[in-house]
MOPAC internal coordinates of N, CA, C and O (Angstrom, degrees):
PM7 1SCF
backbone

  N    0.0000 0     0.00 0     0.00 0    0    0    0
  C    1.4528 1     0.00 0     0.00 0    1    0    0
  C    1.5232 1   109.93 1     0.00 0    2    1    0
  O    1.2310 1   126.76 1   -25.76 1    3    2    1
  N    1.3865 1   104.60 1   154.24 1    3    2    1
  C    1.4640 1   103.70 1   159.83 1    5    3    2
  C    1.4214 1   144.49 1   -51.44 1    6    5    3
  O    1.2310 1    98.97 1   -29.57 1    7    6    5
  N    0.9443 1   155.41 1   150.43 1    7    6    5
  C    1.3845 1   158.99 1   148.80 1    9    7    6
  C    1.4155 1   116.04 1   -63.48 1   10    9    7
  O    1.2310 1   121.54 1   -47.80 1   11   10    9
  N    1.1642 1   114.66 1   132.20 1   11   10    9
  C    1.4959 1   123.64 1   176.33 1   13   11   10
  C    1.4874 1   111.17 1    33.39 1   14   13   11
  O    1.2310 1   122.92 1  -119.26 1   15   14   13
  N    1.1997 1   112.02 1    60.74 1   15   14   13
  C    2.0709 1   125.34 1   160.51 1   17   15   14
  C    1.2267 1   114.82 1  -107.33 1   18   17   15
  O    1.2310 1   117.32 1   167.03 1   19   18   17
  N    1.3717 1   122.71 1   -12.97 1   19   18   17
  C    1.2523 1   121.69 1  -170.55 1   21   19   18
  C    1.7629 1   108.79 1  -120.00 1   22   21   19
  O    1.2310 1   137.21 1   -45.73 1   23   22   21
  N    1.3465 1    84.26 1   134.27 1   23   22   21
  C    1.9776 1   109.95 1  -173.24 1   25   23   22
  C    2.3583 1    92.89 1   -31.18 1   26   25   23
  O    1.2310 1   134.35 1   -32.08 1   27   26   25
  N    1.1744 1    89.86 1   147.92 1   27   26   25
  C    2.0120 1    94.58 1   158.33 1   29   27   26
  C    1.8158 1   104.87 1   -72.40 1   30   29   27
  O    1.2310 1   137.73 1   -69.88 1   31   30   29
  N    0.8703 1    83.25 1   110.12 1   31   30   29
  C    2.1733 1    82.85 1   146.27 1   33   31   30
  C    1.3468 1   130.30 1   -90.57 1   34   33   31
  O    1.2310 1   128.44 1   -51.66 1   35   34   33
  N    1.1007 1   101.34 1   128.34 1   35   34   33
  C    1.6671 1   108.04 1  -160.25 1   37   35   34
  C    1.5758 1   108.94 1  -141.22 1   38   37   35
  O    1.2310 1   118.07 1    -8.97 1   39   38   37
  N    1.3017 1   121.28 1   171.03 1   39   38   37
  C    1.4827 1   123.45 1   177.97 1   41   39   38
  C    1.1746 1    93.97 1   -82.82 1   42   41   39
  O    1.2310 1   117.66 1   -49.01 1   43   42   41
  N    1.3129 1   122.07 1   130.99 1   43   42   41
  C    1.6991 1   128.39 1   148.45 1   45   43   42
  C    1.7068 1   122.05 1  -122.41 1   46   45   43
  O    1.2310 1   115.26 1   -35.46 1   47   46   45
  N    1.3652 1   126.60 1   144.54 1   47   46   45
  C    1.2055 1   121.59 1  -177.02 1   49   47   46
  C    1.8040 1    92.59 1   -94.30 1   50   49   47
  O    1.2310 1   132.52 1   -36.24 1   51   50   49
  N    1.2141 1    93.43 1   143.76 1   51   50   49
  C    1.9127 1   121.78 1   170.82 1   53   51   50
  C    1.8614 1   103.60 1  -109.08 1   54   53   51
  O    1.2310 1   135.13 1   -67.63 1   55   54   53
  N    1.3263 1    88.33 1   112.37 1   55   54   53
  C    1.5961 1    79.93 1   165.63 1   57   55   54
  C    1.9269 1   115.93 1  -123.19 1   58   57   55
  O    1.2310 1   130.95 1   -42.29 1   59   58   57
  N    1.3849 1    96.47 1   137.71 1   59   58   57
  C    1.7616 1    98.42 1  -172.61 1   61   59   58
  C    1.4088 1    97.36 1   -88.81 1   62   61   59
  O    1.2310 1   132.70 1   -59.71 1   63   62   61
  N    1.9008 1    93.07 1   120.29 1   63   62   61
  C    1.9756 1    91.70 1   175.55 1   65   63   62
  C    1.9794 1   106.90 1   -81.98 1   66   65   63
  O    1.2310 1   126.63 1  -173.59 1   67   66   65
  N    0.8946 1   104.86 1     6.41 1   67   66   65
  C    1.2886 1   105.59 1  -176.80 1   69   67   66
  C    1.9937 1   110.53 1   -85.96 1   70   69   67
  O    1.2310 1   128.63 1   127.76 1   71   70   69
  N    1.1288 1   100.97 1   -52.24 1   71   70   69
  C    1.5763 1   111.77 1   165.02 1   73   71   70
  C    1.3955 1   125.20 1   -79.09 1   74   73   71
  O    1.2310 1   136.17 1   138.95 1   75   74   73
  N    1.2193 1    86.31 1   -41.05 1   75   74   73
  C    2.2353 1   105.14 1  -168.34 1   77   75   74
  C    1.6338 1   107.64 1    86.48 1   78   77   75
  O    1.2310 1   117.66 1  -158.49 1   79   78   77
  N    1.3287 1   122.06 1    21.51 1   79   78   77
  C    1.4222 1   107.38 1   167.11 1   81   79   78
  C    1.3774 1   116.18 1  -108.36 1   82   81   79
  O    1.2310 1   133.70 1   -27.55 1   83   82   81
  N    1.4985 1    91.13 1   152.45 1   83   82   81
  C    1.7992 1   107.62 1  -165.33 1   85   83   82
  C    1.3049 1   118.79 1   -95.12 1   86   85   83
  O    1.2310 1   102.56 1    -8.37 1   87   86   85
  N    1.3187 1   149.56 1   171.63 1   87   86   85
  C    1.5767 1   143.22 1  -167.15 1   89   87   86
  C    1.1686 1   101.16 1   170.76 1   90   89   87
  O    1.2310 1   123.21 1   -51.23 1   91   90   89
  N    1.7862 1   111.45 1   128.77 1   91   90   89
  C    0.9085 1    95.10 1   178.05 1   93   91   90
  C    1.5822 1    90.49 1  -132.54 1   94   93   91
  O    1.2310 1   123.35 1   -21.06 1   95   94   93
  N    1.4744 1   111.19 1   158.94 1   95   94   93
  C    1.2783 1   138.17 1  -176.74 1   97   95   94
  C    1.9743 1   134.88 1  -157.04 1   98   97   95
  O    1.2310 1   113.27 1   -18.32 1   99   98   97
  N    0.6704 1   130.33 1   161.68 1   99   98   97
  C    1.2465 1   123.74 1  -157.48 1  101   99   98
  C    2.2302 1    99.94 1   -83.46 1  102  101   99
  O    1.2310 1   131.19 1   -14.09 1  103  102  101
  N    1.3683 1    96.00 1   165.91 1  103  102  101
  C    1.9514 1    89.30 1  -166.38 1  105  103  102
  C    1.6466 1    92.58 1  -176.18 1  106  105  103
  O    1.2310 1   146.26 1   -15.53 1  107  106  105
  N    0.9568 1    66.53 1   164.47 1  107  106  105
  C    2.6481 1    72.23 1   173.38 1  109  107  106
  C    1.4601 1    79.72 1  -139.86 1  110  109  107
  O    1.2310 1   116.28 1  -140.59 1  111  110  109
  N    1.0168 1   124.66 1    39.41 1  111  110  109
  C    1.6398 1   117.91 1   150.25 1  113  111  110
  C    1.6625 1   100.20 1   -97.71 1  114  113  111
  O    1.2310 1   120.41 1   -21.64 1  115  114  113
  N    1.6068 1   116.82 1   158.36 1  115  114  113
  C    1.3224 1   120.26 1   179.55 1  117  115  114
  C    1.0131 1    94.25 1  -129.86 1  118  117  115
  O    1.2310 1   122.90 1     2.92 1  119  118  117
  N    1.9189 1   112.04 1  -177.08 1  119  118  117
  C    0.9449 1   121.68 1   179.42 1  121  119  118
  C    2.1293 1   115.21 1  -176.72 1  122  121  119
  O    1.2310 1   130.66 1   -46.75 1  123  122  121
  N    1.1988 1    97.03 1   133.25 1  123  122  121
  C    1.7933 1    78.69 1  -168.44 1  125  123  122
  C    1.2888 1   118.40 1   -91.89 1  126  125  123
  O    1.2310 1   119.69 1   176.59 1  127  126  125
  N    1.4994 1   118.19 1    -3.41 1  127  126  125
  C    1.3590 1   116.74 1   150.13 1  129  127  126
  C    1.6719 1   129.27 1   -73.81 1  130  129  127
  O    1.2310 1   124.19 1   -46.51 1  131  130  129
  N    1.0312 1   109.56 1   133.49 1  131  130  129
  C    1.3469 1   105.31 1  -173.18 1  133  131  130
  C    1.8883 1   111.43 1  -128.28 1  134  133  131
  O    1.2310 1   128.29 1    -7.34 1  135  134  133
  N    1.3966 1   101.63 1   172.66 1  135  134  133
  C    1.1314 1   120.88 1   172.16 1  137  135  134
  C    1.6163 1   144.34 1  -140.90 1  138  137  135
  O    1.2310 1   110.68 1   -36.69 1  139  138  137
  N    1.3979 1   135.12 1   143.31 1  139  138  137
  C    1.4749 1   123.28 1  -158.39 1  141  139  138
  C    1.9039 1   101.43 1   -98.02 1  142  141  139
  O    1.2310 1   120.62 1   -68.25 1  143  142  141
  N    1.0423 1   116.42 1   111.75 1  143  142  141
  C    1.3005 1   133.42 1  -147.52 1  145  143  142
  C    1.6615 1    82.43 1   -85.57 1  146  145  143
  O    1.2310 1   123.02 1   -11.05 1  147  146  145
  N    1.5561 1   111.81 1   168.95 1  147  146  145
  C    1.1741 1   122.78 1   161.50 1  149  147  146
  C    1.5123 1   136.39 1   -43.42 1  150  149  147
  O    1.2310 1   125.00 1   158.02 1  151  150  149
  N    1.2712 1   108.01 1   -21.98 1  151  150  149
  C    1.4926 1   125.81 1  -163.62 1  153  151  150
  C    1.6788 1   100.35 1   -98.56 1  154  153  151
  O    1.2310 1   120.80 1   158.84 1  155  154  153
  N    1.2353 1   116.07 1   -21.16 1  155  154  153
  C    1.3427 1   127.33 1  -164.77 1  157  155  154
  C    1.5301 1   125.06 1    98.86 1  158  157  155
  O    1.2310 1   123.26 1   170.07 1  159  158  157
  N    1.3122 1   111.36 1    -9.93 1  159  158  157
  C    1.6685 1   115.42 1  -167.60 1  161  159  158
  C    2.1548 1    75.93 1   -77.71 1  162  161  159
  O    1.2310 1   138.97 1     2.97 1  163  162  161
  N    1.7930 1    80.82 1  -177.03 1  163  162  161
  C    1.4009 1   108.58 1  -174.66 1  165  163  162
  C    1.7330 1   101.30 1  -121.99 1  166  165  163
  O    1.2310 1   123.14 1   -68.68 1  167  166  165
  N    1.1875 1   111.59 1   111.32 1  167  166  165
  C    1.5051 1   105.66 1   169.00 1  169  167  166
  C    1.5242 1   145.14 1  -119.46 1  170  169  167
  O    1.2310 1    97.70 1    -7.95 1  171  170  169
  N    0.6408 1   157.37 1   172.05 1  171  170  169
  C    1.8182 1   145.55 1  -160.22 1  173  171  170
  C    1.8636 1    84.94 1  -105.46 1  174  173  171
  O    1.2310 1   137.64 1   -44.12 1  175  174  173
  N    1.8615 1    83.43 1   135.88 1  175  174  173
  C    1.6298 1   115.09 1  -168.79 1  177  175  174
  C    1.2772 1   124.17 1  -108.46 1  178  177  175
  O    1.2310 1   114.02 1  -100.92 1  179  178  177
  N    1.2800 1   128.93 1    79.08 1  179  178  177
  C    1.0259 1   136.70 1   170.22 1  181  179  178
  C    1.4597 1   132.59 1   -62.67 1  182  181  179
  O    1.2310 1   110.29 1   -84.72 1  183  182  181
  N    1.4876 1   135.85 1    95.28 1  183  182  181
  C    1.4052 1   149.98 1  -170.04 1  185  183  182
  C    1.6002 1   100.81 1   -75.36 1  186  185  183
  O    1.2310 1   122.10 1   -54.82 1  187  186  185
  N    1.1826 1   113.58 1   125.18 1  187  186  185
  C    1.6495 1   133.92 1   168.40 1  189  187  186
  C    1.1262 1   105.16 1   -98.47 1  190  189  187
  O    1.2310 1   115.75 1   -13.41 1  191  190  189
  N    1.6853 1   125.67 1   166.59 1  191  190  189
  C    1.3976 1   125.65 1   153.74 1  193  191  190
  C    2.0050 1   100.88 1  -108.53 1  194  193  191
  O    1.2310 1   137.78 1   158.77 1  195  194  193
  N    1.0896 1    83.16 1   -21.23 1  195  194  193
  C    1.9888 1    69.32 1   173.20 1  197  195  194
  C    1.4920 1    88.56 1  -159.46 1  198  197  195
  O    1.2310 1   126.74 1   -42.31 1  199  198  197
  N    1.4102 1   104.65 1   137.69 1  199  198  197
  C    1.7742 1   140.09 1   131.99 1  201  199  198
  C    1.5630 1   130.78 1  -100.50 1  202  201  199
  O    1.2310 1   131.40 1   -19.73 1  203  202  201
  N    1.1094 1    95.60 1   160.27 1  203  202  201
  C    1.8355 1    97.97 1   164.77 1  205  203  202
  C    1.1541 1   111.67 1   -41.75 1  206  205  203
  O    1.2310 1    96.23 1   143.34 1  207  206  205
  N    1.0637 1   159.52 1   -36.66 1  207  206  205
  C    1.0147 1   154.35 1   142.53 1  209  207  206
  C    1.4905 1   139.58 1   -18.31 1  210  209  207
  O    1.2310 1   128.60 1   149.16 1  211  210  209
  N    1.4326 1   101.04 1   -30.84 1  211  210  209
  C    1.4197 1   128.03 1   167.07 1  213  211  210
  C    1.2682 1   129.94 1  -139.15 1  214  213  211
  O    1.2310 1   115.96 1   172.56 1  215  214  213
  N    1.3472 1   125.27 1    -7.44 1  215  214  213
  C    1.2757 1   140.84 1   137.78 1  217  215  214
  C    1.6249 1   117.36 1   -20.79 1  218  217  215
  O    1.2310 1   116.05 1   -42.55 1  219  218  217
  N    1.1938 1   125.10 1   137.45 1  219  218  217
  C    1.4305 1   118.63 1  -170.08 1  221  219  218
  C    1.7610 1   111.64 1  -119.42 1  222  221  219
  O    1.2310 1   128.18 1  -176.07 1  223  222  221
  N    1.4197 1   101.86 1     3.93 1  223  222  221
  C    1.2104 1    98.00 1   156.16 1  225  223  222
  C    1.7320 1   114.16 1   -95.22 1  226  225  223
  O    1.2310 1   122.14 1   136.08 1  227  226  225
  N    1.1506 1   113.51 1   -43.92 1  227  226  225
  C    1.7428 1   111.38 1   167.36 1  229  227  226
  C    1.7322 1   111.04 1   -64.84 1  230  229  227
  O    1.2310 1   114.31 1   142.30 1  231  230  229
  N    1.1106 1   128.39 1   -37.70 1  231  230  229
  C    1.6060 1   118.44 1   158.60 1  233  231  230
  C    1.2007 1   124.69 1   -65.67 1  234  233  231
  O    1.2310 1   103.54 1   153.11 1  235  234  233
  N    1.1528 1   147.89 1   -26.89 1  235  234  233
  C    1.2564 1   161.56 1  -143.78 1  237  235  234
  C    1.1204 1   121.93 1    36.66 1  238  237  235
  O    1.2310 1   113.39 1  -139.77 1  239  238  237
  N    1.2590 1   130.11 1    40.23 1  239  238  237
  C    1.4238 1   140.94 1  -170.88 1  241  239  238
  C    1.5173 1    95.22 1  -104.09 1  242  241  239
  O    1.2310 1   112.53 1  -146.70 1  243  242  241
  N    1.3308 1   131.71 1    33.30 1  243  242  241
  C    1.9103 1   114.48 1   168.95 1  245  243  242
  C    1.3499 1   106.78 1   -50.70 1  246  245  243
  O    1.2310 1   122.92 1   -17.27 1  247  246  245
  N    1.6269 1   112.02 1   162.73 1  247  246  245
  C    1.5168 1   129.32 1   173.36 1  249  247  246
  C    1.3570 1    89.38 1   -82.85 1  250  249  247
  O    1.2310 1   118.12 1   -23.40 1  251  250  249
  N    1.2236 1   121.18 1   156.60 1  251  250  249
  C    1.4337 1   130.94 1   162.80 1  253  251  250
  C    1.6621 1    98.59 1  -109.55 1  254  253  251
  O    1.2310 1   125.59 1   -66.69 1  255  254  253
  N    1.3771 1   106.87 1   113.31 1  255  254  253
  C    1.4599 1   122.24 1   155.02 1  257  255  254
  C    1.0757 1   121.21 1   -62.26 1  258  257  255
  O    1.2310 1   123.72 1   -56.15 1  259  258  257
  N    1.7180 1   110.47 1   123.85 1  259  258  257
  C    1.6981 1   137.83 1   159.08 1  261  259  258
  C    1.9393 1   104.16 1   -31.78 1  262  261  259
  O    1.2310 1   113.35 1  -123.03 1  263  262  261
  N    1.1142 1   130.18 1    56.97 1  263  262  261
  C    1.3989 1   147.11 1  -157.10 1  265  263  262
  C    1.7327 1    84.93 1   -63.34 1  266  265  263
  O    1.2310 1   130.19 1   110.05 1  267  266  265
  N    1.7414 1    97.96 1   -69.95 1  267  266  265
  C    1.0369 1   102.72 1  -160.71 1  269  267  266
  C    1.6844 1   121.80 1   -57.80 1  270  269  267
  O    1.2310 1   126.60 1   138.44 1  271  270  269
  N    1.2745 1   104.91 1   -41.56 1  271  270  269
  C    1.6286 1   106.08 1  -171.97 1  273  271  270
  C    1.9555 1    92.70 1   -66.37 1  274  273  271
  O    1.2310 1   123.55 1   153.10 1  275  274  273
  N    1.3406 1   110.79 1   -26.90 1  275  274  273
  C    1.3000 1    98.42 1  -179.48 1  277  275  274
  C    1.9434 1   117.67 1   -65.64 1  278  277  275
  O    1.2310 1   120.48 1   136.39 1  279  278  277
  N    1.2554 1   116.69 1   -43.61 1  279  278  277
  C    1.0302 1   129.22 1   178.61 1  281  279  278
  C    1.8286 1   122.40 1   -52.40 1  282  281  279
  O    1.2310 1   129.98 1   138.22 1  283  282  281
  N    1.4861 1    98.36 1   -41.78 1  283  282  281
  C    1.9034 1   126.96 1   158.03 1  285  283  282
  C    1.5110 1    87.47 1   -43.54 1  286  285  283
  O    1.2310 1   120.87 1    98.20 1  287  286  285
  N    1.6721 1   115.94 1   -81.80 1  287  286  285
  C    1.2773 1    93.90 1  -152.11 1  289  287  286
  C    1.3402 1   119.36 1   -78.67 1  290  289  287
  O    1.2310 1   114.19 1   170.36 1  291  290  289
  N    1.2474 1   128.61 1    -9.64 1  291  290  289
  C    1.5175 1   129.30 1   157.18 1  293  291  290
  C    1.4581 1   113.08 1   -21.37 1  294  293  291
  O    1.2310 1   131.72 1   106.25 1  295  294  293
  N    1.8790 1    94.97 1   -73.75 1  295  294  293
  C    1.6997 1   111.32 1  -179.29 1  297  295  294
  C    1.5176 1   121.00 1   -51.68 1  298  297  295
  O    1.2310 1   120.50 1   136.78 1  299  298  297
  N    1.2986 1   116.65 1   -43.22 1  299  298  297
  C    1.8144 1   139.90 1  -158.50 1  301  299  298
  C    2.0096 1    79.99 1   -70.53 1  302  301  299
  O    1.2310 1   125.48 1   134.06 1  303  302  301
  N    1.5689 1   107.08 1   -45.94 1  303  302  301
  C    1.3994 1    98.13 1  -163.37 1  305  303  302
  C    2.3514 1   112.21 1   -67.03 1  306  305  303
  O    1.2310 1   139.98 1   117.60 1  307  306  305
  N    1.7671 1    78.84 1   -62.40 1  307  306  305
  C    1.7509 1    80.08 1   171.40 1  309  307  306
  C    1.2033 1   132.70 1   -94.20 1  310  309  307
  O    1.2310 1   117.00 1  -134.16 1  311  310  309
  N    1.5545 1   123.31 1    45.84 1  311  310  309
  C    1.2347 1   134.78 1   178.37 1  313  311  310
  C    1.3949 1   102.95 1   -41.38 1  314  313  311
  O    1.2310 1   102.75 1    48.11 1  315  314  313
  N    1.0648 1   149.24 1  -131.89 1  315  314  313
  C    1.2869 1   153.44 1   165.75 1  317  315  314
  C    1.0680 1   144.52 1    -3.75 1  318  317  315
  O    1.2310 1   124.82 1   177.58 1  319  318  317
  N    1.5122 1   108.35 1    -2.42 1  319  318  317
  C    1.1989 1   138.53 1  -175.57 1  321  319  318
  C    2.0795 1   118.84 1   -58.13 1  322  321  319
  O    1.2310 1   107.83 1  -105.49 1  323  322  321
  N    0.7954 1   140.32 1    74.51 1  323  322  321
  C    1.1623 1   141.45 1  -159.90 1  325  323  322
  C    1.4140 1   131.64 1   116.32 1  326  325  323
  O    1.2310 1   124.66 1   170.76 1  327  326  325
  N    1.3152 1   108.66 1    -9.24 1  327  326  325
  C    1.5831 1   116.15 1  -173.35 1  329  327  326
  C    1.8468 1    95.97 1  -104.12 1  330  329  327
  O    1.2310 1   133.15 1   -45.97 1  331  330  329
  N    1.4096 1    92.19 1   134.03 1  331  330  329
  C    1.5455 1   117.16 1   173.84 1  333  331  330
  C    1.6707 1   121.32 1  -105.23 1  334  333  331
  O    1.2310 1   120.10 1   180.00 1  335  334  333

């Protein structure tokens, strides 16, 4: 194999602006904002707009869609639609 082709892996913190929780885990993504982690080290800060954390299929918070009034106007629209 080659020598030095492949990205560094490193610890980086992910933070979800949607929740505000932090995690940190290893990534070869960078970043020049940084942050002082729990442990005391300093690590490169990566901003999300959604994680599991706020994700609404891993929370279980889905919207429940107006199905029915949708389905009304389905029908109300192609009433007649196919009949000869």
């Amino acid at each position: 194999m080659k020598s030095d082709i492949h990205p560094k892996y490193a610890p980086v913190v992910f933070r979800d602006l949607a929740s505000g929780v932090s995690f940190l885990t290893k990534s070869t993504v960078g970043s020049n904002k940084t942050v002082e982690w729990e442990d005391g080290n300093t690590y490169p800060l990566i901003e999300v707009e959604i994680s599991s954390e706020s994700h609404p299929f891993y929370t279980g918070k889905q919207r429940i869609m107006d199905s029915a009034g949708r389905v009304e106007r389905f029908n109300a629209r192609f009433k007649g639609f196919g009949k000869k």
